[in-house]
N, C-alpha and C positions, 0 to 999 in steps of 0.2 A: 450359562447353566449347562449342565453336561448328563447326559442320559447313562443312569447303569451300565456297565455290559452284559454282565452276568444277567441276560434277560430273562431266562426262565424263570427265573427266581421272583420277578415282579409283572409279569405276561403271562395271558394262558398259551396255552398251547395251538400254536398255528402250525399249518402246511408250510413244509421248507419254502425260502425266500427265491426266488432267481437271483439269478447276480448282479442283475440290474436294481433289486431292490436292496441285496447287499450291500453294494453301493453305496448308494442313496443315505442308509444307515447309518454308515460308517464316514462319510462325509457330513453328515448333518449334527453327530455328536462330539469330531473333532474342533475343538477351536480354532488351528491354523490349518483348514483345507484347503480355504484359498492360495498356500501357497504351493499345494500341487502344483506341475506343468499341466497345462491346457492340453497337450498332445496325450500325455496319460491316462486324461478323462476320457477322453475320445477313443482310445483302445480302449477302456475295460468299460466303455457302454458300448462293446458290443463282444462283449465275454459269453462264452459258453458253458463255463460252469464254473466253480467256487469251492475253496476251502480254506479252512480256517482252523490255527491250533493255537494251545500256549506257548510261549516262547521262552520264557523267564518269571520267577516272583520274589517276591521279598514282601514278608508281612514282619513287622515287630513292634509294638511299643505304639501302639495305634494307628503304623503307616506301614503306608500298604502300595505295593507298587507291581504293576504286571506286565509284561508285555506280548502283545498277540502278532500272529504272521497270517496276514489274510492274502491270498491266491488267488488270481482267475487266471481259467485258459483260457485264449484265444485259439480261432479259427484254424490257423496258421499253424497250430500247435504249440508254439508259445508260449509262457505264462509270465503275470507282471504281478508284483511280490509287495506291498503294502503293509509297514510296521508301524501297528499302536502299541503306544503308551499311556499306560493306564494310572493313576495316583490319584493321591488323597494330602499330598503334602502344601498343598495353599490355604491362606488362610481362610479356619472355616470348615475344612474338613471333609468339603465336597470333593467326590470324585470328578477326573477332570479327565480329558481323551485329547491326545495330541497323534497324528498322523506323518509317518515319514517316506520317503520312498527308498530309501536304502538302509541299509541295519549299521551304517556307520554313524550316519545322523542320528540315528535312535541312540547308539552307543555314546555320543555324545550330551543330546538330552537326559539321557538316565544320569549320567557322571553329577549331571546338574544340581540334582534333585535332593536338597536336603535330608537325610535318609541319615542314620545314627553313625557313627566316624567308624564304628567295630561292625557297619555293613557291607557286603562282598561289594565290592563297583560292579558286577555284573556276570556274578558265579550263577549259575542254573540251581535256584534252591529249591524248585521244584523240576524236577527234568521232566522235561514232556517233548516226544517226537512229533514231528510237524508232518503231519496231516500229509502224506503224497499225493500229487495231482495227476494222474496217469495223461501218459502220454499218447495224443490220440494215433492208430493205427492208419488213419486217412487225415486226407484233405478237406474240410468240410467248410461248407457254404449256409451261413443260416438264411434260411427260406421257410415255406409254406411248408413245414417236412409229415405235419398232420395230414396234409391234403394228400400228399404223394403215397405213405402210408395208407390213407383209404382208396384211393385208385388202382396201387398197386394188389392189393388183398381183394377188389372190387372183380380186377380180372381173370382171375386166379381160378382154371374149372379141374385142379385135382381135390378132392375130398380130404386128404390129408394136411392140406395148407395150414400152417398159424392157427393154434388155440386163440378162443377168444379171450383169456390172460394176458398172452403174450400180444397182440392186438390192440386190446385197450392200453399194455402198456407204454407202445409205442405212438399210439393214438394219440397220449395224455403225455407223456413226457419228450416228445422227441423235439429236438430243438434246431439240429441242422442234419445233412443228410449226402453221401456222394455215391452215385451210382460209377461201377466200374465192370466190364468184361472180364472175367474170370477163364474163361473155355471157350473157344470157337466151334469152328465143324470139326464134330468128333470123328475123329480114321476109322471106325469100326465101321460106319453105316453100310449097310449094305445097298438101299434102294438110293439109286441113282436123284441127286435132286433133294435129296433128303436135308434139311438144316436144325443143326440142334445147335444152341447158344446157350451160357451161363452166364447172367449177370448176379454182382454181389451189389444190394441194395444197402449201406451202411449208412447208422444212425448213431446220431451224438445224443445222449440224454442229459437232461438239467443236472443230473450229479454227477455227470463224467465218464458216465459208463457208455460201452459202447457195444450196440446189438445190430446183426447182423441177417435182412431176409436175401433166400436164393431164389432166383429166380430163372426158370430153364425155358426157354424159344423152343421149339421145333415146329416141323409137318410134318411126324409120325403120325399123320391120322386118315383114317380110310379115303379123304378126298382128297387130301394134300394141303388143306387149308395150315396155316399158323395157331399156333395153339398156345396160353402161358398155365404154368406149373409156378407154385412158389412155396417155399420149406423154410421151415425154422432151421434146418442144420446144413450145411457144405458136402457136408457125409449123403445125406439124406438127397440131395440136389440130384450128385453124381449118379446116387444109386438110380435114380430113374432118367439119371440121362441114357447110364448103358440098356438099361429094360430098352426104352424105346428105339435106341440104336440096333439091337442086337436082337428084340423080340422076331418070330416069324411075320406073325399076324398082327399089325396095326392095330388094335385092338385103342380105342377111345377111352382117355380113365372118364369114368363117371364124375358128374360134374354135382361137387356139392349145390346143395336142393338154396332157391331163395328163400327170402322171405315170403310166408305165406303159401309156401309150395308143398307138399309131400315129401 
């Protein structure tokens, strides 16, 4: 027995799936999954995000045939490309999901498929563009990237740091994450001993998007101690990296108030 695809159509409405459960999904309603490679499985469980589009259809004369192009990227950057086929042509009438891993094999199961003599072997009767999966900007490691998220914005004493929008987003959706140096010691500084650093804290989210906190090191502070700064923009980094290089007076940014504080 083979589950709809078209699920909205018979499911309420849920929160997007991970791609682990997309997965799960998508193998549990093809009939021949087993005969995936075992190496395959093993990359897209541990996919960082998912898409999926139409690929092809033909409806006529009660049969009905589609096929989808389902996507995950990987870590690495990467993506591995899984083709369902979708019909109604056995007997009976039930829809049936068969999974391939190349669009050669699909091109050849479709050919198969009982389907009217005056139907396209495999014209786009509905043309639909397939879903792009962006290619990530970094190297990403899936980890704890919620935890580093709240540690990173934990020590953060400029006022202006991350809205709490932007925060909970990354709080709630972040899925892996790679810290890089961006700017070392900046040439302006004047006070001898001085250290200003920029690091770019980038984050993969479960739909492929990717968000980016800065993060600025210095001792531009009246004792010399180490101090962190962290901004929603690169622009925004910079600009207080030179304030602090190139101010007279050290001057301490005020440190957004805690919990339960003034």
């Amino acid at each position: 027995m083979s589950v709809p695809y078209e699920t909205a159509a018979y499911e309420p409405f849920e929160s997007p799936e991970s791609p682990e459960e997309q997965l799960e999904r998508l193998l549990g309603r093809a009939l021949n999954s087993f005969e995936l490679p075992d190496e395959t499985i093993r990359l897209l469980d541990c996919a960082l995000a998912y898409a999926t589009s139409l690929h092809s259809a033909h409806h006529s004369a009660g049969l009905h045939r589609e096929t989808h192009r389902h996507t995950w990227l990987l870590a690495d950057g990467s993506a591995v490309t899984l083709w369902e086929l979708v019909h109604n042509t056995a007997p009976g009438g039930l829809l049936q999901h068969e999974v391939y891993l190349d669009e050669e094999e699909l091109r050849t199961a479709t050919a198969r498929l009982p389907l009217p003599p005056d139907a396209p072997e495999f014209e786009l009767s509905l043309p639909a563009r397939p879903a792009p999966v962006p290619e990530p900007r970094h190297f990403y490691v899936p980890d704890d990237s919620a935890d580093h998220v709240r540690r990173l914005l934990r020590r953060a004493e400029n006022s202006d740091s991350p809205d709490a929008e932007l925060s909970a987003l990354l709080l709630n959706s972040a899925s892996a994450h790679q810290i890089s140096q961006a700017f070392g010691r900046i040439g302006r500084a004047r006070r001898a001993g001085l250290s200003l650093s920029l690091y770019e804290h980038a984050f993969l989210l479960r739909d492929g998007r990717e968000i980016s906190l800065w993060e600025v090191e210095h001792t531009a502070t009246p004792d010399g101690r180490h101090m962190c700064e962290v901004y929603a923009s690169e622009r925004a980094a910079r600009a207080a990296m030179e304030l602090r290089a190139t101010a007279s007076d050290r001057i301490r940014p005020k440190r957004r108030p805690g919990p339960g504080q003034p």
